[in-house]
C-alpha positions in Angstrom: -25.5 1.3 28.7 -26.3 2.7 25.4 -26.0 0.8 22.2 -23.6 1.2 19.4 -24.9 0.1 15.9 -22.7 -1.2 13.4 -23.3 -1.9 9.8 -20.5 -4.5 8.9 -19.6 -6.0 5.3 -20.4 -9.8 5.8 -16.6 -10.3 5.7 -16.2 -9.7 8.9 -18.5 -12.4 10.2 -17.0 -15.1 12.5 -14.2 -12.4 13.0 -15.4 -10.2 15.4 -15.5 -12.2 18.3 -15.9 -11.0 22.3 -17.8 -7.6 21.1 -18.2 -5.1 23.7 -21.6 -5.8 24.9 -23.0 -2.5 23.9 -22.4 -3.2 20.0 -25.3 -4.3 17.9 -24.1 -5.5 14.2 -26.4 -5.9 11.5 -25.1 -7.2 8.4 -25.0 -6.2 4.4 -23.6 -7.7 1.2 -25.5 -5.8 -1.4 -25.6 -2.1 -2.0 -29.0 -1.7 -1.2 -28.3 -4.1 2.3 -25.7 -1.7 2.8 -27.9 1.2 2.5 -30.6 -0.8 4.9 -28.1 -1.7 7.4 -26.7 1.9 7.6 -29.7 3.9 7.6 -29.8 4.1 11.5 -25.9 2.7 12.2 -23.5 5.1 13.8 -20.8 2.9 12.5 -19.8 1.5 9.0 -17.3 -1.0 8.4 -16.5 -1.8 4.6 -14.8 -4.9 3.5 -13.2 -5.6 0.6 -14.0 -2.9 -2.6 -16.9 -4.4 -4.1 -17.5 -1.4 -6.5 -20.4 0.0 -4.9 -21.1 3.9 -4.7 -20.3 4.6 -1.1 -21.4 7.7 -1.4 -25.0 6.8 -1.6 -24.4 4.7 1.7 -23.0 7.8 3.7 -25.5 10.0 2.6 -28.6 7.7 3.4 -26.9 7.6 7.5 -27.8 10.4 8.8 -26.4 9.3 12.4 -23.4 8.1 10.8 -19.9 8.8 13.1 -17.1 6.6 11.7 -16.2 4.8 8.6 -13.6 1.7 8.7 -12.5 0.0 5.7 -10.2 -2.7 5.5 -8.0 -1.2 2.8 -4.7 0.6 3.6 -5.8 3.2 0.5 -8.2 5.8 1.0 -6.8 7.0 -2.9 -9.8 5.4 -5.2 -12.5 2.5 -5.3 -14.6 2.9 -2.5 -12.8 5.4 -0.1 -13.0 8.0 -3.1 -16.2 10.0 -1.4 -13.1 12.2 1.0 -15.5 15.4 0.4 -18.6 13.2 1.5 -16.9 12.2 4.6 -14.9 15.5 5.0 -18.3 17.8 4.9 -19.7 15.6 7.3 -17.3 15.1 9.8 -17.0 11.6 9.7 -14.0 9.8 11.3 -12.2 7.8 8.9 -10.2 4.3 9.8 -7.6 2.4 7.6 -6.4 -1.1 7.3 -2.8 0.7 7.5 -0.2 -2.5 8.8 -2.1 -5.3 8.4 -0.8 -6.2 5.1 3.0 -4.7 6.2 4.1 -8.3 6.9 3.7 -10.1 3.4 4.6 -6.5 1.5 8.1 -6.8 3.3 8.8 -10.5 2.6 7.5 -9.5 -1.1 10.2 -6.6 -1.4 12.9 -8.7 0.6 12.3 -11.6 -2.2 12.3 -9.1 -5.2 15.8 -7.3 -4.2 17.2 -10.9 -3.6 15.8 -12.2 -6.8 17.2 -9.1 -8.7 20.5 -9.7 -6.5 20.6 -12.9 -7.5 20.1 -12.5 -11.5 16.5 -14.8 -10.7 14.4 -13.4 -13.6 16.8 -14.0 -16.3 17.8 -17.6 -15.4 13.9 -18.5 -15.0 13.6 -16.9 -18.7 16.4 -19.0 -19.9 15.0 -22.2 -17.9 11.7 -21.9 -20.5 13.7 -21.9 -23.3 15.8 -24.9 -21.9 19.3 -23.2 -21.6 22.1 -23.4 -19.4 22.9 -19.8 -18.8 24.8 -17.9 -15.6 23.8 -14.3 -14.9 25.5 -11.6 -16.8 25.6 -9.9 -13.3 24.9 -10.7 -10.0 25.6 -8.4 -6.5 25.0 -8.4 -2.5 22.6 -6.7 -0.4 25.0 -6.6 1.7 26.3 -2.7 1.6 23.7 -1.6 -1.0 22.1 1.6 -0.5 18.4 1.9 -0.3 16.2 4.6 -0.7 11.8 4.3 1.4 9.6 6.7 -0.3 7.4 6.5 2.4 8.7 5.2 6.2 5.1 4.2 7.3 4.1 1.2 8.8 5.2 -0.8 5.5 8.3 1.2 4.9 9.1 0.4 8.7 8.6 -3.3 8.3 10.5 -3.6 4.9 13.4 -2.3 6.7 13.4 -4.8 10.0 13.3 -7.5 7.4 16.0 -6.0 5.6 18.5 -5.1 8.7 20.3 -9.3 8.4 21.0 -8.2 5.3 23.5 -5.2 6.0 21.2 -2.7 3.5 22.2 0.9 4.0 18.6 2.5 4.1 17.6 6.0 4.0 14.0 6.7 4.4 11.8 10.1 3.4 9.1 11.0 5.5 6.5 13.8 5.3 7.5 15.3 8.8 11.1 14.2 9.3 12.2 13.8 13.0 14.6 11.9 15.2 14.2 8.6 15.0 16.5 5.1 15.1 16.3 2.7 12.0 17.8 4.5 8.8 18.5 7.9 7.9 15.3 10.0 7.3 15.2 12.7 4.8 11.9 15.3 4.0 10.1 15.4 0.8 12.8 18.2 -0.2 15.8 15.8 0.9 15.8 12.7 -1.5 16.0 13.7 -5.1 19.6 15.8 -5.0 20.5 12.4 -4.0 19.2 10.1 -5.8 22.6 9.0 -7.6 23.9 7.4 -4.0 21.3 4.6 -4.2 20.9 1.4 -5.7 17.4 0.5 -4.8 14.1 2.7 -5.0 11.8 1.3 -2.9 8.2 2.9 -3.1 5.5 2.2 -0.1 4.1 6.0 -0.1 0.2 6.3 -0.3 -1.3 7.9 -3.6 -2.6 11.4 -3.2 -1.9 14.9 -4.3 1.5 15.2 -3.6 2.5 11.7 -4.5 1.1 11.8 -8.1 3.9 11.0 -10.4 6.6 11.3 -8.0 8.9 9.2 -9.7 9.2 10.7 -13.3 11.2 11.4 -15.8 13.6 13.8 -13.7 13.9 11.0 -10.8 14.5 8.5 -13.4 17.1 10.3 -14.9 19.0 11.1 -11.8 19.4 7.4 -10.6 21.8 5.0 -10.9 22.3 3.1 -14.6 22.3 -0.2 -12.3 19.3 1.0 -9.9 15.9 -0.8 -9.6 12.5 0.5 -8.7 10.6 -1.7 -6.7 7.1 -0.2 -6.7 4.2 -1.3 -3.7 2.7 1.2 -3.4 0.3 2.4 -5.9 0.7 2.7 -9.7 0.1 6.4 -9.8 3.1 7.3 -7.6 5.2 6.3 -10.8 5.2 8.5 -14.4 4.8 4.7 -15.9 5.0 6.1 -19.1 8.4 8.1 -18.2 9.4 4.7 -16.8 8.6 2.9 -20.3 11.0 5.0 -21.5 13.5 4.7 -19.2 13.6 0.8 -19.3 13.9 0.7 -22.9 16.6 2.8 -23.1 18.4 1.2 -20.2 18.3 4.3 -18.2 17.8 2.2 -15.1 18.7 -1.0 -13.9 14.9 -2.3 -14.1 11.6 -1.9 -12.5 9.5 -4.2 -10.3 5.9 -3.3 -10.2 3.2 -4.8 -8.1 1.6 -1.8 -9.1 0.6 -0.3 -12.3 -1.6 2.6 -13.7 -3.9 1.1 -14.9 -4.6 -1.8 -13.0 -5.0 -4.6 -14.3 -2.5 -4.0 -16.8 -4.0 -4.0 -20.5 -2.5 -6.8 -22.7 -0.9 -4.5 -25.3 1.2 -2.6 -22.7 4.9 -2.3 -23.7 6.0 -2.8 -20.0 5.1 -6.5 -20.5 7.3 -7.2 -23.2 10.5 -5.2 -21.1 13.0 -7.8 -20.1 14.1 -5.4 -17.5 10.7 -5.4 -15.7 9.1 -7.7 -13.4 5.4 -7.3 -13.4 3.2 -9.0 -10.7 -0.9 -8.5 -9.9 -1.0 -6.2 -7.1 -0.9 -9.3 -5.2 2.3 -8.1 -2.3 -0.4 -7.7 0.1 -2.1 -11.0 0.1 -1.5 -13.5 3.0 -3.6 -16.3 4.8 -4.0 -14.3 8.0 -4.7 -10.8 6.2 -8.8 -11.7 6.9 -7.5 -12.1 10.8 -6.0 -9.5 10.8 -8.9 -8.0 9.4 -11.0 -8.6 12.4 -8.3 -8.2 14.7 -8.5 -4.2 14.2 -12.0 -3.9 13.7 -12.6 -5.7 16.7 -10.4 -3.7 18.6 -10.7 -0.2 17.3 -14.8 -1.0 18.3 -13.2 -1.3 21.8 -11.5 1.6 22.1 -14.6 3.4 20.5 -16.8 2.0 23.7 -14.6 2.8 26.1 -13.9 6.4 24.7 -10.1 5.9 23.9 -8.5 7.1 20.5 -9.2 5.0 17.7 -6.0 3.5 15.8 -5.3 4.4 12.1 -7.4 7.9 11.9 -7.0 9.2 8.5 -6.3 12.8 8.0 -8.8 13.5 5.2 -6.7 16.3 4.1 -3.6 14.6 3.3 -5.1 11.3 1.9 -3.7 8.7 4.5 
């Protein structure tokens, strides 16, 4: 039996439990542990973005065969070496679905609170006044268009489906498939007009730069929201400035912005038509589990020669 060597981001201790027996880990939480841990590993499992030049890592492993990070992104922070890995032929793993769960119930709760007139009741409750909505409506019948029908798209819609939402989803290679409608990257923006909510969940790479802009913008609904999960680069915020304070849209709700966090003096703060959170969809008490869960098993399938789940294709980004 031959033996598999792992360099693993202390966040993954106490979660990797029942390891094939063939796996050795040896543990980093420095850069230079990191580099030390690697320098013979076949394996490299990143934990949470902790700044560090992951470049330098990869480069110091000569035997290095796969890379798994826990992030969902491979667009910046420390997935941005895609040449390094790319030249080297290193597989690439994600953290795709994990966080799909509490990114659903985020969206679900921003389209009811926007439904439901919440943000401007809770802005008249902190100036102690009894005021109604100026407008309310249902989910129910309201047309929704997924930039992006991956594993977060895909669960944003189940949670949606008791709510009688009318979905139409784009996806990069459109096929048969039951859920919603599903449109190609060419299908969605001579119809943008039809839909009352813009849900974005599309990774950030070179085709996904800016995709909503100042064209999209202009071709929605005056009543329609963005609801943006995704990453702050898939949005023209600066088009969407615009649009907001001109009323061109309905409003925006960002958990994402570019640039993150968001600087103090930004105008989108001040726009009573946009909700702003922390990039904080994602978070949930079992995301660290979860964590593990994948790890744990994709080192499985690696032993027993199987295909690994959540390969990146280093060419698209995702």
């Amino acid at each position: 039996m031959s033996t598999l060597r792992v360099a693993a981001d202390t966040f993954y201790r106490g979660r990797l439990a029942r390891l094939p027996a063939e796996v050795r880990l040896e543990w980093f939480d420095s850069l230079a542990g990191a580099v030390d841990a690697a320098s013979d590993a076949e394996v490299l499992a990143l934990g949470p973005d902790r700044g560090w030049p992951v470049a330098d890592v990869v480069v110091s492993a000569p035997h290095l065969r796969w890379v798994h990070t826990r992030a969902a992104g491979v667009d910046r922070g420390q997935m941005q070496p895609l040449q390094v890995f790319r030249d080297r032929g290193i597989t690439v793993t994600n953290g795709s679905g994990i966080s799909s769960v509490p990114i659903a119930e985020y969206v679900v709760m921003a389209m009811l609170a926007i439904s439901r007139g919440l943000p401007g009741m809770l802005a008249a409750q902190g100036l102690r006044e009894w005021v109604k909505p100026a407008a309310t409506r249902e989910l129910a019948g309201s047309h929704l268009l997924l930039l992006g029908f991956g594993d977060v798209g895909r669960t944003v819609w189940d949670r949606l489906q008791p709510f009688g939402v009318i979905g139409t989803a784009v996806r990069r290679w459109p096929g048969a498939e039951s859920g919603p409608e599903i449109v190609g990257p060419a299908g969605w923006r001579p119809r943008l007009g039809e839909f009352d909510w813009v849900v974005a969940t599309t990774p950030l790479n070179r085709e996904t730069r800016h995709l909503v802009g100042e064209r999209e913008l202009a071709a929605m609904q005056q009543h329609a929201w963005l609801i943006n999960v995704s990453r702050g680069g898939v949005v023209d915020q600066r088009a969407l400035t615009t649009a907001l304070r001109r009323s061109d849209i309905g409003g925006a709700w960002l958990d994402v912005t570019d640039p993150e966090p968001l600087p103090p003096d930004d105008e989108l703060w001040s726009l009573p038509n946009a909700v702003i959170t922390p990039h904080s969809s994602w978070q949930s008490p079992r995301f660290a589990e979860r964590s593990g869960e994948l790890l744990l098993d994709n080192l499985r399938h690696w032993c027993a020669g199987r295909p690994l789940r959540n390969v990146v294709d280093l060419e698209a980004g995702y």
